[in-house]
N, C-alpha and C positions, 0 to 999 in steps of 0.2 A: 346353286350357292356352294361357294367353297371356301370356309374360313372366315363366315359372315361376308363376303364378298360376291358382287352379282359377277355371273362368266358370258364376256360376251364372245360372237364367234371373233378369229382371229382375222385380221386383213392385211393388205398392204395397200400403202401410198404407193401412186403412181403421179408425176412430174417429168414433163418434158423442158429442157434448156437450153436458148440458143444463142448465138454470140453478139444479139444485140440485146440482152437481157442485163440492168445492172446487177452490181453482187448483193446491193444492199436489200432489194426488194426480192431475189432466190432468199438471203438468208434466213429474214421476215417471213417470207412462206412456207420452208424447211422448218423453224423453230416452231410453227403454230403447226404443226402436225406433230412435231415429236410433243410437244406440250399439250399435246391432247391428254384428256381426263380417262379418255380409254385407251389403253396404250396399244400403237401398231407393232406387229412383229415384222413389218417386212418396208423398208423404203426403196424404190426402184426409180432413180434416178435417170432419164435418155439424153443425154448428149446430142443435138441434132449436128452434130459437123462441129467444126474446130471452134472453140469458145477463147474465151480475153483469157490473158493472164492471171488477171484479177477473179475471175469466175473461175480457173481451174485453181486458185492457189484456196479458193474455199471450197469448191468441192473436193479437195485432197483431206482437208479437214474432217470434213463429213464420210470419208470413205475411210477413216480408221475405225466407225462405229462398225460391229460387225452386221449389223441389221441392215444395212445400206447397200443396194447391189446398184452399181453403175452398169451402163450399155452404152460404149463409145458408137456412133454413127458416123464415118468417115465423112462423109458430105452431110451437109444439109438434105434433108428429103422433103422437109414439113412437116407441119403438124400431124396431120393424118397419117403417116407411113410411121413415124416416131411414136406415135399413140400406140399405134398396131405393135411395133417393135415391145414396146413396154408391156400392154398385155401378156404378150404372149410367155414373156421375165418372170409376173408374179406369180408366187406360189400359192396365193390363198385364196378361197373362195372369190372372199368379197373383197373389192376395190376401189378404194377412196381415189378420185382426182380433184388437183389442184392447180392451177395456172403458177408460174413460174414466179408472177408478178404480183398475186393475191393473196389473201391468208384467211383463216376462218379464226372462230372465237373456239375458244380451249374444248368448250362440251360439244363440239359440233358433232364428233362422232357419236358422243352418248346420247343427244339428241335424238339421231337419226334410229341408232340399234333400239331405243325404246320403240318406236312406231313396227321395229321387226319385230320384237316380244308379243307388240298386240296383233298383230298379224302377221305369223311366218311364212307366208304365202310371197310375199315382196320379193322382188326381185331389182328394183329401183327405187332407188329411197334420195329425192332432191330436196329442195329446199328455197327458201329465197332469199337474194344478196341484196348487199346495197353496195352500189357502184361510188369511189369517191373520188375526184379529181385531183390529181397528184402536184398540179400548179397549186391548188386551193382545198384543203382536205375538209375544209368547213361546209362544201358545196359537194353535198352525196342527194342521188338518188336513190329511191327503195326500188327494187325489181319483185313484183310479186306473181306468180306464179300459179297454176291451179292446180287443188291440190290430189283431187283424186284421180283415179283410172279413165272413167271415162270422161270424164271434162278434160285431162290429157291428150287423149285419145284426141278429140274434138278439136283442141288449142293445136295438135301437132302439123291440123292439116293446115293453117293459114303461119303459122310462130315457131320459134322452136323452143319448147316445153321446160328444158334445162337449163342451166348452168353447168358447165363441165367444174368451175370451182367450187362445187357443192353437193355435187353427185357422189353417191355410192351405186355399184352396183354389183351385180353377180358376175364375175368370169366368164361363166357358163352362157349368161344369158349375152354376150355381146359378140363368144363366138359365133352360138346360135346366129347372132344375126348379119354374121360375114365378119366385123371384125372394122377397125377403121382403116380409110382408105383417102387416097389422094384427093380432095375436093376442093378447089381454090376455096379459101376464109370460109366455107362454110361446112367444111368435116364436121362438126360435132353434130350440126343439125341434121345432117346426112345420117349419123351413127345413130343418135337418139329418132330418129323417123323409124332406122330400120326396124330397132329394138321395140317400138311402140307397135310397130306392126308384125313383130314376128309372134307377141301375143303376151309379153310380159307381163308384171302386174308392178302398175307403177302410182309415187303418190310422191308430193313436193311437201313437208316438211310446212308449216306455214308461221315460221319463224327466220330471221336475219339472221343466220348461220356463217357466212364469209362474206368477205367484204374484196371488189373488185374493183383494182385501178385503171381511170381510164384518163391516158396523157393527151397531152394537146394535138397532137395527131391521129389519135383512135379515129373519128369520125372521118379525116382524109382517107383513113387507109379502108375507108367501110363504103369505097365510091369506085368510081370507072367501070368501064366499060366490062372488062374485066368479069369485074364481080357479078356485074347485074347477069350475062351467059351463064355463071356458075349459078345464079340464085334459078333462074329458067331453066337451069338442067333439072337441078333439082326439084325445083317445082312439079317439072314432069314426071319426074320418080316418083314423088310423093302421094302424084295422084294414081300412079301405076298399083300402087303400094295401097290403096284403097282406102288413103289419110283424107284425101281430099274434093269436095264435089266439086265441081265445075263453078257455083256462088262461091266455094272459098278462093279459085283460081282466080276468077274474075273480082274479086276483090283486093288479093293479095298480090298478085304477079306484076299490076301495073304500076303499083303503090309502089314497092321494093324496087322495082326496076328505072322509076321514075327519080328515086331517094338517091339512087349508085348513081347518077346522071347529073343531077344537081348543083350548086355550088356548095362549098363546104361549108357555110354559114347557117345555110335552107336544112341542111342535115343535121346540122347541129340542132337546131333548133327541134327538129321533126323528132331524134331520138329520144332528147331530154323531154319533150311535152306529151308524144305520143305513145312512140315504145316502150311504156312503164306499165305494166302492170293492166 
């Protein structure tokens, strides 16, 4: 305590943005991290390749704060390579991410730092969102999450355990586990499998912390051919990686593989009734 005031450790936000991003929904996700009740010392900004006019005329805004470190990215590389870019920028332990496109509620970080107070052994501190549709904001889902280690553990081998707009984590603990890396749409699952398996000590928050938009195309873009390879690559990682038995394979890999294949309707359908929680 200092000055009747609780001290929490110091972080930075991390945010990736790329040139099909509006500016309206970056500023809305910028504002809800600097309006946090715990305040960051550090915004790390990545640039995935050349952004709109209108996106660079507000992040020029944002970059007279001195707190604000931008990383231009020449090309587009993706998510995964841009994520990685961005780690490797912040200066502070722990690392708040947030989707480009999403925003959290003001106490999300205070939220989270209390669950490190009762236990400073954490090393991942998630949470659980509610997803809301951007044609119809009236029409959200809750995504709920499990919230301890090894129910984690367990959920990692068939789902993927996080939200990246809702996660905090350790620096420390994502180099440990390589770091993110190229993985067609499914990098984060890929990062959070590794970190679950390199031995971290992780728990979701079992509260509605940020809130995730998803547009009339999220579910097209969560299809083809494409995806479903990536989802099988991974899958085979994950069992390498000693997330997964063979019953979670054979439950999980035909289901997923089957959903990328589908028509966009069937999926739609399958995410909002099944994939919750």
């Amino acid at each position: 305590m200092a000055g009747g005031k609780k001290e929490y450790p110091k972080y930075s936000v991390l945010m990736t943005v790329y040139i099909k991003e509006k500016a309206e929904y970056l500023k809305a996700a910028i504002d809800s991290m600097l309006n946090q009740t715990v305040k960051l010392s550090e915004f790390v900004l990545v640039e995935d390749g050349p952004l709109t006019e209108e996106l660079n005329k507000l992040i020029n805004e944002y970059e007279k704060n001195p707190i604000f470190k931008i990383i231009k990215l020449k090309e587009n590389q993706g998510s995964g390579p841009a994520s990685a870019a961005g780690v490797l920028a912040c200066s502070n332990e722990w690392i708040a991410r947030l989707d480009s496109d999403d925003y959290s509620v003001s106490n999300r970080i205070e939220k989270q730092f209390a669950e490190l107070e009762k236990d400073p052994e954490l090393d991942v501190i998630g949470a659980n969102i509610i997803e809301i549709e951007t044609e119809n904001q009236n029409n959200q889902q809750k995504v709920i999450l499990p919230e301890k280690n090894d129910k984690i553990r367990k959920f990692t081998g068939r789902r993927c355990p996080f939200r990246t707009s809702a996660i905090l984590f350790k620096k420390e603990i994502v180099l440990k586990a390589g770091n993110y890396r190229a993985f067609h749409r499914v990098e984060d699952y890929d990062m959070f499998a590794r970190i679950v398996a390199s031995g971290a000590k992780c728990m979701n928050v079992q509260e509605f912390l940020s809130y995730m938009r998803i547009d009339k195309d999220y579910y097209k873009r969560r299809g083809g051919m494409k995806l479903a390879r990536s989802i099988m690559k991974l899958k085979k990682e994950i069992r390498k990686l000693g997330l997964a038995s063979i019953k979670d394979q054979i439950i999980s890999v035909p289901a997923q593989v089957i959903i990328c294949i589908c028509p966009n309707s069937v999926r739609d359908v399958f995410y909002k009734n099944v994939l919750r929680g």
